[in-house]
GUNU-561096 format. One record per residue (C-alpha): residue in three letters; x, y, z. Coordinates in Angstrom, 1 decimal, decimal comma, m for minus. Layout:
N
+-----+--------+--------+--------+
|   r |   east |  north |     up |
+-----+--------+--------+--------+
| ALA |      X |      Y |      Z |
...
+-----+--------+--------+--------+
//
This chain:
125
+-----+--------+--------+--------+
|   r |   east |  north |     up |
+-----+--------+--------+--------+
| UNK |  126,8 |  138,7 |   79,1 |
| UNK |  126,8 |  141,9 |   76,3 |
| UNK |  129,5 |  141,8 |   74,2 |
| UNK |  131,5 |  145,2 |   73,4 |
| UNK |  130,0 |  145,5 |   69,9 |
| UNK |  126,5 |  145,0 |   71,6 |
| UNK |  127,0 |  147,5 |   74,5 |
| UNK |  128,4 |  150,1 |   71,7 |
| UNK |  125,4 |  149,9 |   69,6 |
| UNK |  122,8 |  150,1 |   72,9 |
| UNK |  124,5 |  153,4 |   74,7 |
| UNK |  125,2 |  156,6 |   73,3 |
| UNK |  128,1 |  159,1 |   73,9 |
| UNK |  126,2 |  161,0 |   77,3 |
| UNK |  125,8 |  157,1 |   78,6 |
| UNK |  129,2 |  155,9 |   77,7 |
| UNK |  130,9 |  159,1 |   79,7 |
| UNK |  128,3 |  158,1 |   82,7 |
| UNK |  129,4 |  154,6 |   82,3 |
| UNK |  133,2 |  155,9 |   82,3 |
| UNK |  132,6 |  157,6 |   85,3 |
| UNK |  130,5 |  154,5 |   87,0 |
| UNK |  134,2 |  152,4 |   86,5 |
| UNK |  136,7 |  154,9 |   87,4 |
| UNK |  134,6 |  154,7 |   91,0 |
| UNK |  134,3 |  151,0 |   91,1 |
| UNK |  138,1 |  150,8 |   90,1 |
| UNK |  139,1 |  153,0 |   93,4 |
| UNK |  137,5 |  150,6 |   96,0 |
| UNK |  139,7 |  148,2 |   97,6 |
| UNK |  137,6 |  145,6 |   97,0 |
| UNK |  137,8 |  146,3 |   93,2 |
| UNK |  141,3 |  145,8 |   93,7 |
| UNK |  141,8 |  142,7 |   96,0 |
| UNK |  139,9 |  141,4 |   92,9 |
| UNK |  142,4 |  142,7 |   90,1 |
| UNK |  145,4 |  141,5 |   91,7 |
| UNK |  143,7 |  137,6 |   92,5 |
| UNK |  142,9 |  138,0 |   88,6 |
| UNK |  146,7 |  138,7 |   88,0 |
| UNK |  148,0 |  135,5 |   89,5 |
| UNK |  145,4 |  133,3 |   87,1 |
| UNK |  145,8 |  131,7 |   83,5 |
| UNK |  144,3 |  133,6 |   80,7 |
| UNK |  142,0 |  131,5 |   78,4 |
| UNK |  142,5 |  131,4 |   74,7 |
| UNK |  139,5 |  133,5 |   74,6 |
| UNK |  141,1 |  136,4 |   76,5 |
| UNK |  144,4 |  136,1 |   75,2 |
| UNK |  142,7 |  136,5 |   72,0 |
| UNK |  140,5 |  139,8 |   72,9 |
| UNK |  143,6 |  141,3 |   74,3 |
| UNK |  145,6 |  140,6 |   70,8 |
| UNK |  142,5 |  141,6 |   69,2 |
| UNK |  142,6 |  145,0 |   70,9 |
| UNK |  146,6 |  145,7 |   70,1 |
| UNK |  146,2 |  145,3 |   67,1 |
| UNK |  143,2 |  147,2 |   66,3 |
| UNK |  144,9 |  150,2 |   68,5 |
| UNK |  148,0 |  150,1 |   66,1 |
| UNK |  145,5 |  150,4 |   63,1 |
| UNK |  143,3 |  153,0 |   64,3 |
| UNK |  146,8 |  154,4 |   64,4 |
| UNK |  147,7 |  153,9 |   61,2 |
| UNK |  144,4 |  154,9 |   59,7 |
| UNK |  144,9 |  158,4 |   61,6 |
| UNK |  148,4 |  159,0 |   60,1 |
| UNK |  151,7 |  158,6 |   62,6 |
| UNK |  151,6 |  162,2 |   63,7 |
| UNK |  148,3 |  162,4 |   64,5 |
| UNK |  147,2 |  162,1 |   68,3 |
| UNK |  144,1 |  160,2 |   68,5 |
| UNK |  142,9 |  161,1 |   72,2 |
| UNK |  142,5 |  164,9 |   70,9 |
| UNK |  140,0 |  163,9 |   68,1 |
| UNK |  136,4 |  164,7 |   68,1 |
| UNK |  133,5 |  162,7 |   68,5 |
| UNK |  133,0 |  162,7 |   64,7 |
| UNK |  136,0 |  162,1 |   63,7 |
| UNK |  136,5 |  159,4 |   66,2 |
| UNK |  133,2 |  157,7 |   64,6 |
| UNK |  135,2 |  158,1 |   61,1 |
| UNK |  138,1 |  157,0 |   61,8 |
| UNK |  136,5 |  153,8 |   63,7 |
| UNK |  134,9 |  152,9 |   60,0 |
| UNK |  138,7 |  153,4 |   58,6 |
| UNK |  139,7 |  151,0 |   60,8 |
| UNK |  136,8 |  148,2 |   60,7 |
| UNK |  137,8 |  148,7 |   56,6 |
| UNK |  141,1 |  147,6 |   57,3 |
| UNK |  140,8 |  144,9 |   60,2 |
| UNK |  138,7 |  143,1 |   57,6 |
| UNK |  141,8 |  142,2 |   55,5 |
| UNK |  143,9 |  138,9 |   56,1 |
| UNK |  147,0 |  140,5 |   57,3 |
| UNK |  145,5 |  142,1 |   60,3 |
| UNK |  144,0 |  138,5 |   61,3 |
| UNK |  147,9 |  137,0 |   60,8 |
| UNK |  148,8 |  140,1 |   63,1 |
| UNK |  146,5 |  139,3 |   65,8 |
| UNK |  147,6 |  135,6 |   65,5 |
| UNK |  151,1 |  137,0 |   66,0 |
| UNK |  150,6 |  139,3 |   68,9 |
| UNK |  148,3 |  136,7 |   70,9 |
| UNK |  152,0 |  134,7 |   71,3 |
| UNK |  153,6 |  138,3 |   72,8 |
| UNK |  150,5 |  138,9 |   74,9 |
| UNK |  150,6 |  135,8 |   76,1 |
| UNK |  154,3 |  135,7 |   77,2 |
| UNK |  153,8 |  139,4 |   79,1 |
| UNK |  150,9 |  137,9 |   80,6 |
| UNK |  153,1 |  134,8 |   81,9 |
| UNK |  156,3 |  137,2 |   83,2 |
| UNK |  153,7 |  139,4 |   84,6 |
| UNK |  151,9 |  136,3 |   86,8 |
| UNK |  155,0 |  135,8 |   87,7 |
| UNK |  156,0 |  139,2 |   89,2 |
| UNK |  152,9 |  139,1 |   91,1 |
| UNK |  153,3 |  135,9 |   92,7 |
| UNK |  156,8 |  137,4 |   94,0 |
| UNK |  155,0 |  140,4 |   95,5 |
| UNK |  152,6 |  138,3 |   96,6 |
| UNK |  155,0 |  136,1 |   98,8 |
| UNK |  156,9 |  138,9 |   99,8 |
| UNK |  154,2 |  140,0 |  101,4 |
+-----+--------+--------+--------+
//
């Protein structure tokens, strides 16, 4: 299976957007979603859990290295690309590898009240 970083390096932007537009399809089919909402009512592995820490916290950094104010959706290609290297500089120091540690336990507790929502639904239905 590629890996994020792997599938970043190997596609540029004109096949990323055709990509995007490739999953926004896939996501609108019903079987797409029978699939989501099976995946909803199972465990996470560590390794998941992990990724989606990984992710919060690297969101709330990019954020950071933009500045509070600054919206990051509006930003250009290359200052997207710059402000990416900002934020590998700073998930490279120990704090942001204690914050990931620390939001893998919140994650993992949304997942749980989450499963647990969808299980209702699922037996009211």
């Amino acid at each position: 299976m590629i890996t994020y970083k792997q599938l970043k390096e190997v596609l540029d932007i004109k096949q990323r957007k055709a990509a995007k537009r490739r999953m926004a399809l896939l996501a609108k089919k019903p079987s797409t979603q029978k699939k989501r909402e099976k995946g909803k009512l199972l465990q996470w592995s560590a390794k998941k859990i992990h990724s989606k820490a990984l992710k919060l916290v690297r969101k709330f950094a990019t954020q950071r290295a933009a500045g509070k104010d600054k919206d990051i959706s509006n930003l250009t290609d290359a200052e997207k690309q710059r402000l990416e290297i900002k934020t590998d500089k700073l998930m490279k120091g120990g704090k942001y590898k204690a914050l990931v540690k620390k939001k893998e336990k919140v994650v993992k507790a949304k997942h749980k009240e989450n499963m647990i929502k969808a299980k209702e639904k699922k037996k009211e239905e």
